[in-house]
PQR file of N, CA, C, O and H, with PARSE charges and radii, in Angstrom:
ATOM      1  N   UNK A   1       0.841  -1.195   0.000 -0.4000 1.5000
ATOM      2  CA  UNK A   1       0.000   0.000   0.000 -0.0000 2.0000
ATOM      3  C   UNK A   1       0.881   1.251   0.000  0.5500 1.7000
ATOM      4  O   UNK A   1       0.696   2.131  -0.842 -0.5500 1.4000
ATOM      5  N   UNK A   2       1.889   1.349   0.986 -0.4000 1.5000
ATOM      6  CA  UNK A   2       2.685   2.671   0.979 -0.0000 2.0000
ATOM      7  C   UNK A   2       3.260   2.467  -0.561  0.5500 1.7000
ATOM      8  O   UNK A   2       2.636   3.058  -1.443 -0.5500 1.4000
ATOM      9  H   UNK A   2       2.039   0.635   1.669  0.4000 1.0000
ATOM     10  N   UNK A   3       4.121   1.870  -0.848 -0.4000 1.5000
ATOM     11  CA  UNK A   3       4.749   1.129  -2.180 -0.0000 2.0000
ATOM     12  C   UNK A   3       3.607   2.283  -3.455  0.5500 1.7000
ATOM     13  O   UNK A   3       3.938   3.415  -3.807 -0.5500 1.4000
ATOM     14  H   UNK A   3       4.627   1.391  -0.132  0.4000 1.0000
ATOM     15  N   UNK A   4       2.377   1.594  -3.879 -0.4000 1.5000
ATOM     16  CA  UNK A   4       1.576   2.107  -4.292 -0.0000 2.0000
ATOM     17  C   UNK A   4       1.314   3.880  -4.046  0.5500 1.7000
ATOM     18  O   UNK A   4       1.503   4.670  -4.972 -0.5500 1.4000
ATOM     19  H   UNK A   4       2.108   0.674  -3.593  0.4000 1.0000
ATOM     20  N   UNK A   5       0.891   4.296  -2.766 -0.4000 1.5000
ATOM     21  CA  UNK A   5       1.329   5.417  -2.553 -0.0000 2.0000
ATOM     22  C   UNK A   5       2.457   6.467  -3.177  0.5500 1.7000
ATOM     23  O   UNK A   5       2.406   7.499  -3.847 -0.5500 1.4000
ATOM     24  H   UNK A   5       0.737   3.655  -2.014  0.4000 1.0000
ATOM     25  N   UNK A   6       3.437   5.698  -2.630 -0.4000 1.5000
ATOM     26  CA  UNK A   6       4.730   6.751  -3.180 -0.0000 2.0000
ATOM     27  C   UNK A   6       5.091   6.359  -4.938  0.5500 1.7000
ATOM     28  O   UNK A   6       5.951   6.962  -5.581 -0.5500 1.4000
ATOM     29  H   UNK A   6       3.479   4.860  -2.086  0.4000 1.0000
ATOM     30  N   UNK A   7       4.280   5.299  -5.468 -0.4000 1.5000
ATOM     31  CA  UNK A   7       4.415   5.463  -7.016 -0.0000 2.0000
ATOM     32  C   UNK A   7       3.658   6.201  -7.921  0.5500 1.7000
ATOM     33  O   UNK A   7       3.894   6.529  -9.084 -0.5500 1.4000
ATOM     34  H   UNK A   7       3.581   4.809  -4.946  0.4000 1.0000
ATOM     35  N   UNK A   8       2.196   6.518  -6.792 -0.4000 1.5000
ATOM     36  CA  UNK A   8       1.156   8.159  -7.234 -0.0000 2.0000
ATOM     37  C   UNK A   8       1.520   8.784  -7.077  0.5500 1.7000
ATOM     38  O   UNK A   8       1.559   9.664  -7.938 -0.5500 1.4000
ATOM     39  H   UNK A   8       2.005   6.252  -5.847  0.4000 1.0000
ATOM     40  N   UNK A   9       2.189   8.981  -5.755 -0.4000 1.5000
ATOM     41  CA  UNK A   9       2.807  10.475  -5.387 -0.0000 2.0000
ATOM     42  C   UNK A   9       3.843  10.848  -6.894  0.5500 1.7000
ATOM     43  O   UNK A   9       3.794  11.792  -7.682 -0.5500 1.4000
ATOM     44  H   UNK A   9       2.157   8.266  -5.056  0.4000 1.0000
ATOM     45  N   UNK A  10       4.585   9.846  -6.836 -0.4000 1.5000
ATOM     46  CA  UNK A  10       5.873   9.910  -7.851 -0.0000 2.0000
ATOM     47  C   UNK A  10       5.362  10.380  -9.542  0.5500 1.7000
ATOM     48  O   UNK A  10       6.000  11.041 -10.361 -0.5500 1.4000
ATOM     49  H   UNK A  10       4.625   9.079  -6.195  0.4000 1.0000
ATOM     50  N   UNK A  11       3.852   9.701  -9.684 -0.4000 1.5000
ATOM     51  CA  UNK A  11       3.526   9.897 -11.229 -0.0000 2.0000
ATOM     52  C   UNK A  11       2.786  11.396 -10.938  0.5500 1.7000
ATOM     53  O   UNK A  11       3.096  12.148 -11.862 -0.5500 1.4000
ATOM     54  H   UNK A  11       3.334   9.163  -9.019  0.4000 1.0000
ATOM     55  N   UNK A  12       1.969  12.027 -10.021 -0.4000 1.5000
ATOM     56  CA  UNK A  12       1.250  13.065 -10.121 -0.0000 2.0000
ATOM     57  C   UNK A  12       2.558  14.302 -10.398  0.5500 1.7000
ATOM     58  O   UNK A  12       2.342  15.364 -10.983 -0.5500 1.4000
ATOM     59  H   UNK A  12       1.717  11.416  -9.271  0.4000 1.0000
ATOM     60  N   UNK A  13       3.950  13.877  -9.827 -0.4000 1.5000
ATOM     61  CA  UNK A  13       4.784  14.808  -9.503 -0.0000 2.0000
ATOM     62  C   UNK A  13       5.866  14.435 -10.748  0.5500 1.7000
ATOM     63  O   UNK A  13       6.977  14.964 -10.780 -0.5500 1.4000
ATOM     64  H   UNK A  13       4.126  13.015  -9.352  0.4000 1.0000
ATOM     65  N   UNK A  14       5.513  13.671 -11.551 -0.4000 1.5000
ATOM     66  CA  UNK A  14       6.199  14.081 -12.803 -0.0000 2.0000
ATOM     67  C   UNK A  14       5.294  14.325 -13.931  0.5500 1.7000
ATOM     68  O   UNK A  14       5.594  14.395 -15.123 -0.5500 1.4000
ATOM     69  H   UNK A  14       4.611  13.241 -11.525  0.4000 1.0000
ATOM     70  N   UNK A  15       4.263  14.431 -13.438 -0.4000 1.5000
ATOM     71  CA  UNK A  15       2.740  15.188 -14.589 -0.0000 2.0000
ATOM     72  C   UNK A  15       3.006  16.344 -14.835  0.5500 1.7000
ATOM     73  O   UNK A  15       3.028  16.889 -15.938 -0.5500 1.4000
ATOM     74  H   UNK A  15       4.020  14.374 -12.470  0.4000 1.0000
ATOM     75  N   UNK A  16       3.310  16.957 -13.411 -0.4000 1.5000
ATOM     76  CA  UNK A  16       3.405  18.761 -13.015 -0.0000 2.0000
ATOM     77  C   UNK A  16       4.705  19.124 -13.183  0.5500 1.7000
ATOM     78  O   UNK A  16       5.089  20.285 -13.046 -0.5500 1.4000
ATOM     79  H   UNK A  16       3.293  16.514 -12.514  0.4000 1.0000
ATOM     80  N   UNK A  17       5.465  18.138 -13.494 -0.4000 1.5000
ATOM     81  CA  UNK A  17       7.141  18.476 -13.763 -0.0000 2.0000
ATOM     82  C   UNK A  17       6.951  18.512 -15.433  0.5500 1.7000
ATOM     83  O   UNK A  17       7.432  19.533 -15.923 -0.5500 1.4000
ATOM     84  H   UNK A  17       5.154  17.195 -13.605  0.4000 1.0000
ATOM     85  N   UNK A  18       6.535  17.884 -16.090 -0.4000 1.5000
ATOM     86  CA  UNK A  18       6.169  17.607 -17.750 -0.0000 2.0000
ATOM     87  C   UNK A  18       5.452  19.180 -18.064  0.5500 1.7000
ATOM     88  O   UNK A  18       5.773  20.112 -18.801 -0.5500 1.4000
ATOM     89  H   UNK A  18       6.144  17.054 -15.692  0.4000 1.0000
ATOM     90  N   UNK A  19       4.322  18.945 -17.102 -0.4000 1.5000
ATOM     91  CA  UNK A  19       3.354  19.815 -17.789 -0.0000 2.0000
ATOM     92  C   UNK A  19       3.957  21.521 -17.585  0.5500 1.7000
ATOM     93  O   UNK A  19       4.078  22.387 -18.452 -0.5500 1.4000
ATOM     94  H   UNK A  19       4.061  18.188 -16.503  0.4000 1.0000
ATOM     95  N   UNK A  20       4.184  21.573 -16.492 -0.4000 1.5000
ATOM     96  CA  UNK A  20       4.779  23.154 -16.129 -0.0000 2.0000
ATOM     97  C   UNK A  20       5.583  23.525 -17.423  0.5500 1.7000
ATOM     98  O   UNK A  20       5.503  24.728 -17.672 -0.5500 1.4000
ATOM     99  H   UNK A  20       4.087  20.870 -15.787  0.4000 1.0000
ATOM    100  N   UNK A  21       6.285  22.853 -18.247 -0.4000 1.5000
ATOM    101  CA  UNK A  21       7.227  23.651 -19.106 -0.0000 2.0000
ATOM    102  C   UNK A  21       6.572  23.694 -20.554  0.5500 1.7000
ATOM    103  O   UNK A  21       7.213  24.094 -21.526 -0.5500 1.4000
ATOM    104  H   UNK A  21       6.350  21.876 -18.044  0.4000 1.0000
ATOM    105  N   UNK A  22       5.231  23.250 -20.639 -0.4000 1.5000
ATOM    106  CA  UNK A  22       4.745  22.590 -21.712 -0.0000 2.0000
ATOM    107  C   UNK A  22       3.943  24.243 -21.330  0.5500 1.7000
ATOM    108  O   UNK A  22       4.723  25.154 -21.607 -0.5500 1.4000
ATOM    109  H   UNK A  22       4.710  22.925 -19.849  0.4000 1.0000
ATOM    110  N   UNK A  23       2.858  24.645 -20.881 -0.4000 1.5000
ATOM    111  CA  UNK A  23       1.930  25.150 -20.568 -0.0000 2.0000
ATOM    112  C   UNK A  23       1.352  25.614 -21.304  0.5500 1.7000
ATOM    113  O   UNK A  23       1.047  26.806 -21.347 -0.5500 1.4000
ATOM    114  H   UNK A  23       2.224  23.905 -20.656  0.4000 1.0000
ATOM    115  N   UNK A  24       0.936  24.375 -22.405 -0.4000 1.5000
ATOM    116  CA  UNK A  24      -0.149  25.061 -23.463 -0.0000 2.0000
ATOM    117  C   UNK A  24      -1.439  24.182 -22.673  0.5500 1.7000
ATOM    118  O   UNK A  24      -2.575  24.652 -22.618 -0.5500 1.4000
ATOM    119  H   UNK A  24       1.184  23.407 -22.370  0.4000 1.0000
ATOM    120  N   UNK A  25      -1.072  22.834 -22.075 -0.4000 1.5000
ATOM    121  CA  UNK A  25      -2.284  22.311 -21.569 -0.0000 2.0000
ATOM    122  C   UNK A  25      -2.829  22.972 -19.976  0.5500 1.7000
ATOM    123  O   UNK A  25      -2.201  23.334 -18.980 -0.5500 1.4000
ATOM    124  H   UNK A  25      -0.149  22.453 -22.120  0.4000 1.0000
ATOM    125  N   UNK A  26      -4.039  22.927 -20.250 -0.4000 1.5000
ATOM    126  CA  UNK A  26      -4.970  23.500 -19.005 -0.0000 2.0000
ATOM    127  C   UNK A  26      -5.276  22.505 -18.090  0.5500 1.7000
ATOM    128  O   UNK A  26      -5.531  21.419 -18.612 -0.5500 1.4000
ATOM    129  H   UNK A  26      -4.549  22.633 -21.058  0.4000 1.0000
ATOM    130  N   UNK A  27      -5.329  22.552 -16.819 -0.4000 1.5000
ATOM    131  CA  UNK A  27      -5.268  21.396 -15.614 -0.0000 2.0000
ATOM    132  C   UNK A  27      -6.093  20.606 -15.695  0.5500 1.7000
ATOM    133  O   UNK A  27      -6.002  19.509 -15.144 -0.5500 1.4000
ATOM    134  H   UNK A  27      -5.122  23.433 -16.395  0.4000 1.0000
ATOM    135  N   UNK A  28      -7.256  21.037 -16.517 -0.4000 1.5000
ATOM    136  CA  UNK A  28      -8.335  19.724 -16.729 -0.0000 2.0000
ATOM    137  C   UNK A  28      -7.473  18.459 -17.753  0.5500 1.7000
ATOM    138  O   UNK A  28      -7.622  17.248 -17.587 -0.5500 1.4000
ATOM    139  H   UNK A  28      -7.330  21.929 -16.964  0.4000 1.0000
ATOM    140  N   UNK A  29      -6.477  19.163 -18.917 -0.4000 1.5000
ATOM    141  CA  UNK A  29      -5.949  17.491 -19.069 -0.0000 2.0000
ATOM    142  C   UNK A  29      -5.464  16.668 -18.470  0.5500 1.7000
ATOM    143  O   UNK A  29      -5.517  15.464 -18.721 -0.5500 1.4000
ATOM    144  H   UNK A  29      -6.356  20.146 -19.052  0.4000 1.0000
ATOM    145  N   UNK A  30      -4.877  17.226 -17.523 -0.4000 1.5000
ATOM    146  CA  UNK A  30      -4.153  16.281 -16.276 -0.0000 2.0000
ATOM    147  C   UNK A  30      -4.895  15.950 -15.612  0.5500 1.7000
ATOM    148  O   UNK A  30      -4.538  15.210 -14.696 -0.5500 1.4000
ATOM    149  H   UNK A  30      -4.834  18.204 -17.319  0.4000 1.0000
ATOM    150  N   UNK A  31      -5.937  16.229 -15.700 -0.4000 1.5000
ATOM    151  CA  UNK A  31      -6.893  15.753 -14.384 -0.0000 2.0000
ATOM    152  C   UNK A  31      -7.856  14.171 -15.453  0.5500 1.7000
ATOM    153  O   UNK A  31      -8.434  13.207 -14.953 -0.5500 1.4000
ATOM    154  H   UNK A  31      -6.228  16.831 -16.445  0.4000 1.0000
ATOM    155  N   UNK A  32      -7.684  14.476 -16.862 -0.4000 1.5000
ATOM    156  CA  UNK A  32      -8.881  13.874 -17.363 -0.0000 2.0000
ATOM    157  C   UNK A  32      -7.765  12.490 -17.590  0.5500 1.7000
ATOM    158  O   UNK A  32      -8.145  11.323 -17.501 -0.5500 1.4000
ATOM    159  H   UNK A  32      -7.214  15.260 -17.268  0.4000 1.0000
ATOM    160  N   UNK A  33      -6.270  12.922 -17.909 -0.4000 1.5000
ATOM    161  CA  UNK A  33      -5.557  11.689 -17.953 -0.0000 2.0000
ATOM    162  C   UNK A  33      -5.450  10.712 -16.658  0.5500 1.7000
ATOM    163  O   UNK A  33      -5.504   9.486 -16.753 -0.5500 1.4000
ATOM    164  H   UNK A  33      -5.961  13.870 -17.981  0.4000 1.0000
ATOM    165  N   UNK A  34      -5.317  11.304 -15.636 -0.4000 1.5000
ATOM    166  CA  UNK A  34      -5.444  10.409 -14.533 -0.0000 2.0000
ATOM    167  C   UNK A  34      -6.360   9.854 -14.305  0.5500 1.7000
ATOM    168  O   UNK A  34      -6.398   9.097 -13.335 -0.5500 1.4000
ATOM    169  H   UNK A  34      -5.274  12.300 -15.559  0.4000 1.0000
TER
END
């Protein structure tokens, strides 16, 4: 379960690492890909 945990934590926090430099997409794609 933690395992699982820290591999969401790990994918939400390279979404916002991707997406920040990209910033043509609006937070609803990240939200609709997850």
């Amino acid at each position: 379960m933690l395992r699982y945990s820290l591999l969401t934590a790990g994918l939400l926090l390279g979404a916002s690492a991707f997406a920040a430099p990209a910033g043509d997409l609006p937070p609803d794609a990240l939200a609709c890909e997850g």
